[in-house]
VOGU-3710 file (C-alpha; in Angstrom, 3 decimals, decimal comma):
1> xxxxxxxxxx> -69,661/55,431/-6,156  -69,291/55,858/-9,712  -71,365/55,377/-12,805  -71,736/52,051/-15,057  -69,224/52,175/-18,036  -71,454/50,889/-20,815  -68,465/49,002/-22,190  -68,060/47,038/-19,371  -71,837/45,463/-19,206  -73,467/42,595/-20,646
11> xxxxxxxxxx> -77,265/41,590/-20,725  -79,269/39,315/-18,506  -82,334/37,641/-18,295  -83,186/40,580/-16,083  -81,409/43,880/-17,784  -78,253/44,960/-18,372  -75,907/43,939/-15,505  -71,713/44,495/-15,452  -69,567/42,002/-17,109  -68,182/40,937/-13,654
21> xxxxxxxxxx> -71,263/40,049/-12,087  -73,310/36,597/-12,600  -77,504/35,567/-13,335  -77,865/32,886/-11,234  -80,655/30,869/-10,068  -81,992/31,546/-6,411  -82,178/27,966/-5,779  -78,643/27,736/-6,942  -77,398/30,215/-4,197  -80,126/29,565/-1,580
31> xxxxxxxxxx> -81,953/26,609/-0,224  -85,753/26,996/-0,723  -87,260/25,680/2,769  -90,869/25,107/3,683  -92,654/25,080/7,082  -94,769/22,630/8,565  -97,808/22,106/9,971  -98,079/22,288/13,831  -100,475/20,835/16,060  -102,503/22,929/18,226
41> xxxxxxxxxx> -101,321/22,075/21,201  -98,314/24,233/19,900  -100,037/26,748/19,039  -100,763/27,682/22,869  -96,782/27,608/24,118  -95,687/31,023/24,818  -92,208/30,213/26,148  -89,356/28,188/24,710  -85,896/27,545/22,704  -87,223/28,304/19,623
51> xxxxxxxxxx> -89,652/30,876/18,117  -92,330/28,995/15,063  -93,311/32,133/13,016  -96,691/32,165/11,443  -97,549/35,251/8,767  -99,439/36,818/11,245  -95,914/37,388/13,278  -94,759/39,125/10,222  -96,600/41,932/10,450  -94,776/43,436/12,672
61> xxxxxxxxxx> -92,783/46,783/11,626  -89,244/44,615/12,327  -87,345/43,669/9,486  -85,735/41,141/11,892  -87,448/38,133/13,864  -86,546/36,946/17,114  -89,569/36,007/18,603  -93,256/34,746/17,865  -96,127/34,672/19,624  -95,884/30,604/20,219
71> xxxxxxxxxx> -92,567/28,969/20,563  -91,032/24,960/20,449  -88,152/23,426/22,380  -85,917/20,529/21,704  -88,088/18,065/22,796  -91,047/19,166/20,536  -88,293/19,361/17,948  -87,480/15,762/18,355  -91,388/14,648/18,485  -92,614/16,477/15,697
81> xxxxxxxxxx> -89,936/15,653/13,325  -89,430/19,728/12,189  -86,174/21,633/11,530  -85,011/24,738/12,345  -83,099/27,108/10,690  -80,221/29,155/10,516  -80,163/33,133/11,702  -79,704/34,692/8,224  -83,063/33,341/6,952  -85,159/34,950/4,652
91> xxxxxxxxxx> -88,611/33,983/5,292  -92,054/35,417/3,256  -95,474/34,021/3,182  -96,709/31,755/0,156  -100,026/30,793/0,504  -103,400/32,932/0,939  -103,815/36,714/0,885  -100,219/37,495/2,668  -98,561/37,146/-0,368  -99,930/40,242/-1,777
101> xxxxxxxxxx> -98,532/42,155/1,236  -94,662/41,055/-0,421  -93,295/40,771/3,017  -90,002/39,656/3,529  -88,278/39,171/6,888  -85,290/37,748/8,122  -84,656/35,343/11,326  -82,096/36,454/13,901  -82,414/33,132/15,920  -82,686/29,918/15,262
111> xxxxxxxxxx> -86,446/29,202/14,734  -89,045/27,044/12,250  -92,104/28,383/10,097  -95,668/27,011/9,409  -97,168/25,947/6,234  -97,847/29,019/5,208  -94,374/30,442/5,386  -91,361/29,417/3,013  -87,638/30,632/3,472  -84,101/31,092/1,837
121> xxxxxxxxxx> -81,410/29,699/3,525  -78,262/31,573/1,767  -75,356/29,523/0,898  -71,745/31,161/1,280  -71,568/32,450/-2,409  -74,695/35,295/-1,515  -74,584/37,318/1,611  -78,217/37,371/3,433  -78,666/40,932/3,782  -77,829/41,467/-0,024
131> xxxxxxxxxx> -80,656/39,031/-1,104  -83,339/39,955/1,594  -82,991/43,602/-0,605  -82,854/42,197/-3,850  -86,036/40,678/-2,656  -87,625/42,995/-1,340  -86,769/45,798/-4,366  -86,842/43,377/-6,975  -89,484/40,372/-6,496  -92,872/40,742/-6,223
141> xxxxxxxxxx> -94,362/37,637/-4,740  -97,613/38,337/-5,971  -96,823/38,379/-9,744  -95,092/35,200/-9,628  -98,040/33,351/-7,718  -100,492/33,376/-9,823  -103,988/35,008/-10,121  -105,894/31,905/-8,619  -108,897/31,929/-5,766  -106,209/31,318/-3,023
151> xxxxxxxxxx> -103,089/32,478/-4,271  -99,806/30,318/-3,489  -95,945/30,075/-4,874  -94,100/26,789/-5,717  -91,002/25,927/-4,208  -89,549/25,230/-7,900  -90,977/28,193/-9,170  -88,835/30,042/-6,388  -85,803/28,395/-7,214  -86,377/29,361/-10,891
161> xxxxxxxxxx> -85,672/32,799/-10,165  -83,415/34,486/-11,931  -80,979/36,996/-10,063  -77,671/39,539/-10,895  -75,204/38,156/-8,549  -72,215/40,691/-7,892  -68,611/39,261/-6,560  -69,499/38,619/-2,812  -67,270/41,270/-1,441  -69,580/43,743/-3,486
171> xxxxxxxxxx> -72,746/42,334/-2,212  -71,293/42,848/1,410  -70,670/46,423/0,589  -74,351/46,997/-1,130  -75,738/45,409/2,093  -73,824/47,781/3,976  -75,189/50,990/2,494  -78,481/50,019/2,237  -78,212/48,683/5,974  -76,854/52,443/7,188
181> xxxxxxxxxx> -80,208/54,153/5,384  -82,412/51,786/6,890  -80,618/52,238/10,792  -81,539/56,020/9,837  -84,982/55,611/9,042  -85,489/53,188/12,022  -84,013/56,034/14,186  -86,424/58,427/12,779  -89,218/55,911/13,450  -88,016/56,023/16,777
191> xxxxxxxxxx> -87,986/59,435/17,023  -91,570/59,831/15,430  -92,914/57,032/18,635  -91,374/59,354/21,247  -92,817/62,274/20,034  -95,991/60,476/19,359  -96,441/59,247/22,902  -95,528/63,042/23,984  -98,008/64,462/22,381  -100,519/62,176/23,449
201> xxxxxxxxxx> -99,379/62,640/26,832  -99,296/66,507/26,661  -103,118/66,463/25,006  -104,749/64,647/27,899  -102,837/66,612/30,753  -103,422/70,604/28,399  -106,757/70,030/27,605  -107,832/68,677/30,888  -105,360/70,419/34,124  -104,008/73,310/31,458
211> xxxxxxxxxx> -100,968/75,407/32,502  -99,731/76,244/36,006  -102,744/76,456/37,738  -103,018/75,707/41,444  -106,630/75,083/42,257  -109,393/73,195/40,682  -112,832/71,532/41,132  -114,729/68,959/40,525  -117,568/68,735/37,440  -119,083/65,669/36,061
221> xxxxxxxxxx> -116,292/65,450/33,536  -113,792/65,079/36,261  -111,739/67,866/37,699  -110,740/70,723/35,966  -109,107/74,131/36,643  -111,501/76,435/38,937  -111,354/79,151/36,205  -112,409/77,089/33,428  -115,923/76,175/32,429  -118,041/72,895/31,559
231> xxxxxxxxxx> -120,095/73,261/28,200  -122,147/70,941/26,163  -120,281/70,565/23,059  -123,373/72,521/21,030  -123,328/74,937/23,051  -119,806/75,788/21,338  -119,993/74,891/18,015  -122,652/73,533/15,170  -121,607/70,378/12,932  -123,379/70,989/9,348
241> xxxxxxxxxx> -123,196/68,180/7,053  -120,697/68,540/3,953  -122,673/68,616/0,490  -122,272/66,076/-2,186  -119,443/66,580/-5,525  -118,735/63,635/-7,253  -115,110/63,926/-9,305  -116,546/63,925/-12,503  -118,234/67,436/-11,476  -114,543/68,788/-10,013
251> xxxxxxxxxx> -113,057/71,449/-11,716  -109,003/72,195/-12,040  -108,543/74,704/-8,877  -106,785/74,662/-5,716  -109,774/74,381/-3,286  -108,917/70,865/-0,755  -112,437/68,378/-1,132  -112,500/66,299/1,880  -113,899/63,155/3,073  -114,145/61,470/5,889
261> xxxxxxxxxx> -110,822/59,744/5,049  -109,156/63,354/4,434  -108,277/65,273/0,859  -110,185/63,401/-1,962  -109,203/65,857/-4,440  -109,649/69,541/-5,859  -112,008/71,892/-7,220  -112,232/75,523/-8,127  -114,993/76,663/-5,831  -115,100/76,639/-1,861
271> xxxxxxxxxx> -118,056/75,971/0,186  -116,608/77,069/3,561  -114,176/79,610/4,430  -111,028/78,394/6,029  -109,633/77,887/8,262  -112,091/75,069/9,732  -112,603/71,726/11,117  -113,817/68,908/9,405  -115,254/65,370/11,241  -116,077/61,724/9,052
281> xxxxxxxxxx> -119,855/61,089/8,925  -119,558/57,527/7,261  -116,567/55,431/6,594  -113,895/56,670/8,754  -116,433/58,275/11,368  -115,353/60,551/13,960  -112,041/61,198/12,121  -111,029/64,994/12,552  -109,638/67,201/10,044  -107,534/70,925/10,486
291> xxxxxxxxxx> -107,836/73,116/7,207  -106,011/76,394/7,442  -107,259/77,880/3,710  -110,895/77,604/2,147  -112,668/74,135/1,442  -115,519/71,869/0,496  -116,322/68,897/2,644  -118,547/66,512/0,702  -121,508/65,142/1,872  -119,508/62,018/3,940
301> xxxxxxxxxx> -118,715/64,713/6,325  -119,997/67,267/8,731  -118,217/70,795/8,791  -117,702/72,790/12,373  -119,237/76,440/12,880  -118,322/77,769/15,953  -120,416/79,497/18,088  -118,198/80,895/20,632  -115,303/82,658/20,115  -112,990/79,957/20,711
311> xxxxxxxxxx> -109,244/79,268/19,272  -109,923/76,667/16,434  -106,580/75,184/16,710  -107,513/74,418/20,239  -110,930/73,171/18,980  -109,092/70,826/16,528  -107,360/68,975/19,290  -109,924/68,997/21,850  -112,437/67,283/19,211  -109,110/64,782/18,373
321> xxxxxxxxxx> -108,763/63,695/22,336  -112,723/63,532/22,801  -112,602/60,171/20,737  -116,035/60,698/18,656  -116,006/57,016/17,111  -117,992/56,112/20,353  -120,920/58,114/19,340  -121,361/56,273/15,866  -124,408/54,243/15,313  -124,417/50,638/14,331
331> xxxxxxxxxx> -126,780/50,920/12,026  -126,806/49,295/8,516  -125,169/51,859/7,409  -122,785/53,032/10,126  -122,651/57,017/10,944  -121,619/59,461/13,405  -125,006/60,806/15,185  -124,931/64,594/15,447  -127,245/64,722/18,531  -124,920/62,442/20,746
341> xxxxxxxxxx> -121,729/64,198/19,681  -123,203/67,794/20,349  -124,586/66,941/24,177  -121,132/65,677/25,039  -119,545/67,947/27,596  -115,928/69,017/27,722  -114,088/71,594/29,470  -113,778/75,002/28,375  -110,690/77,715/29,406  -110,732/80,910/28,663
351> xxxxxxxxxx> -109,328/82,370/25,008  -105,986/83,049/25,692  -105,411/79,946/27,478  -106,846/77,788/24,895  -104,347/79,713/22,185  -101,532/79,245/24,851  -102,551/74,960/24,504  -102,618/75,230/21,234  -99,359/76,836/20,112  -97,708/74,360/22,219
361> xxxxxxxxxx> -99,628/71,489/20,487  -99,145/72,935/17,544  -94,937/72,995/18,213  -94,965/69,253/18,798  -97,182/69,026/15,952  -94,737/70,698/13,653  -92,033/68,442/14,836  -93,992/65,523/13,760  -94,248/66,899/10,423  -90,337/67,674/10,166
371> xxxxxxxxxx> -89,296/63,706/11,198  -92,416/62,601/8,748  -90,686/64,516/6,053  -87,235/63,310/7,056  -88,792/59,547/6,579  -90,066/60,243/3,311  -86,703/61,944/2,259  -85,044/58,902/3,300  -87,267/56,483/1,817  -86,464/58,021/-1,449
381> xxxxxxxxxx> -82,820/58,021/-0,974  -83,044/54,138/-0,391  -85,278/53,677/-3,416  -83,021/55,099/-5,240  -79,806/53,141/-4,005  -81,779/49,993/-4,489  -81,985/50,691/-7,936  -78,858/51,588/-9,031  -77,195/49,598/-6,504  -78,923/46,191/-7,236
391> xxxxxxxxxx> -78,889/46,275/-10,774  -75,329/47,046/-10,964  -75,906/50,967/-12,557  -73,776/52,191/-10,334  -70,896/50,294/-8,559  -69,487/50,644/-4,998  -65,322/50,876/-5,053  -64,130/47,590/-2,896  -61,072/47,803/-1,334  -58,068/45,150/-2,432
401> xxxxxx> -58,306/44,403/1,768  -61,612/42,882/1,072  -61,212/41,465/-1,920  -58,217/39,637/0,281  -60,486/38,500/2,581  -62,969/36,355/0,356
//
């Protein structure tokens, strides 16, 4: 990979591009196709030839689609009049609220679209996986849709587009770098599910049988190890409500402010001493925070004060498994009610047990954080390809073998 020789550049529409590449239109090097609109009875088939993807299907993590939730076969092709389209199809929403999502996906079957999807069909002068990233680093279906009630993109306003088209042998080779980083990040994703599902598996079977034990008994939270005790939740710990500090009366410091939706910002002051546990009152109620240094939780919040002497690591992911959204009130103004949280029982081991649970918690905890990191790192890696890459900054050496071959 080197860098763009300034000499060797001309400028576009778009910015400066290399003297060897074309702007084209999109409609020039893609057909724009629409969907149609399916009767209901359609909308009920769960088997057949042919997935019909609405935007709701596109939702999905998958930059690929091979299935729907409803699907056509040749005969409903034939009755309804529709076509389907080629694997290699970009399709995106353009109508409604969607389009501010900017989703792009790409078909890996034959399939159709609704009326609220359009697609790209590539011709042989772009290579689909080239434009789906253009697309999706360069185009931002909102801005070109208009600010109207129920936003919505023209089909000639699509084909309007223009784009920096390298030779197609380069395109091929952007595609292909760009395609490794994402198969890296999906792996990571991967790895992030499994350890996901792990912990969630370790949780319930720690906090609730803990480790190596041989005998237990039965309680009216179920059975639990005969050492271990059943407590009313207050009888372990106190939840005091957070107190009120707006940003305008935040000061530059280091002291984490939390909400009920985590850190809302800094101040220089603390009104609890870390480390500590902090639990969403209103708006995301019963969500539950770990702080390891000194905080203020505002007044969306309660704030844990233990009681007992109990590990608060352990407390942390007891409090996470006991699910405290149930004991919110629907009120007209929704909140978590202190009473019913405190009188809910859970099982208590002794101290060094509970630090035992947590420091394995804690292990696949940190191994969360590691792959999380990983994602980010790679996330920035392919940002930063896309732009250099796509706008022709800096160029990927193609080999005379594949020039040959186009």
């Amino acid at each position: 990979m080197k860098d763009r020789n300034s000499k060797s550049t001309k400028y576009s529409p778009l910015y400066k591009i290399p003297e060897d590449w074309e702007v084209v239109m999109l409609g020039k090097v893609a057909e724009v196709v629409q969907g149609f609109a399916f009767p209901i009875k359609y909308q009920t088939k769960n088997h057949g030839r042919y997935p019909f993807v609405k935007v709701g299907d596109m939702n999905l993590s998958e930059k690929y689609i091979k299935k729907s939730e409803f699907f056509i076969d040749d005969i409903d092709l034939n009755q309804m009049k529709v076509k389907i389209y080629p694997p290699g199809t970009i399709i995106f929403p353009k109508i409604g609220m969607a389009i501010y999502l900017n989703k792009y996906r790409i078909l890996s079957v034959w399939g159709t679209i609704d009326n609220n999807v359009a697609g790209l069909v590539p011709t042989k002068r772009v290579d689909s996986e080239f434009l789906f990233y253009w697309l999706s680093g360069k185009l931002d279906l909102a801005r070109i849709s208009g600010r109207t009630t129920t936003p919505s993109i023209k089909k000639t306003t699509i084909q309007q587009i223009p784009i920096p088209l390298p030779p197609l042998p380069e395109q091929k080779r952007i595609a292909e770098v760009l395609l490794t980083v994402d198969e890296a990040i999906e792996k990571v994703d991967k790895s992030i599910e499994k350890t996901e599902r792990l912990k969630k598996g370790l949780m319930h079977e720690l906090l609730t049988k803990g480790i190596g034990h041989k005998e237990f008994k039965n309680t009216e939270i179920g059975k639990i190890p005969k050492e271990w005790e059943v407590r009313k939740l207050g009888e372990v710990v106190e939840l005091k409500y957070g107190k009120g500090l707006p940003a305008r009366r935040r000061k530059s410091g280091n002291v984490l402010v939390l909400g009920s939706n985590g850190i809302v910002g800094y101040h220089d002051k603390h009104l609890v001493n870390g480390p500590g546990i902090v639990i969403g009152r209103k708006g995301s109620i019963g969500e539950v925070y770990y702080v390891k240094s000194d905080f203020w939780p505002i007044d969306t919040t309660y704030y844990v004060v233990l009681k007992r002497d109990v590990d608060w690591n352990w407390m942390f992911y007891m409090l996470k498994m006991a699910n405290l959204k149930k004991y919110s009130l629907a009120d007209v103004v929704p909140g978590l009610k202190r009473e019913l949280v405190l009188s809910g029982r859970i099982p208590l081991p002794p101290l060094p047990e509970q630090e035992k649970i947590a420091e394995i918690l804690m292990t696949v905890d940190r191994r969360l954080e590691m792959l999380r990191e990983k994602k980010k790192v790679l996330e920035r890696i392919k940002k930063g390809l896309m732009n250099d890459l796509l706008t022709g900054r800096r160029r990927l050496k193609v080999e005379p073998e594949e020039q040959k071959l186009f």
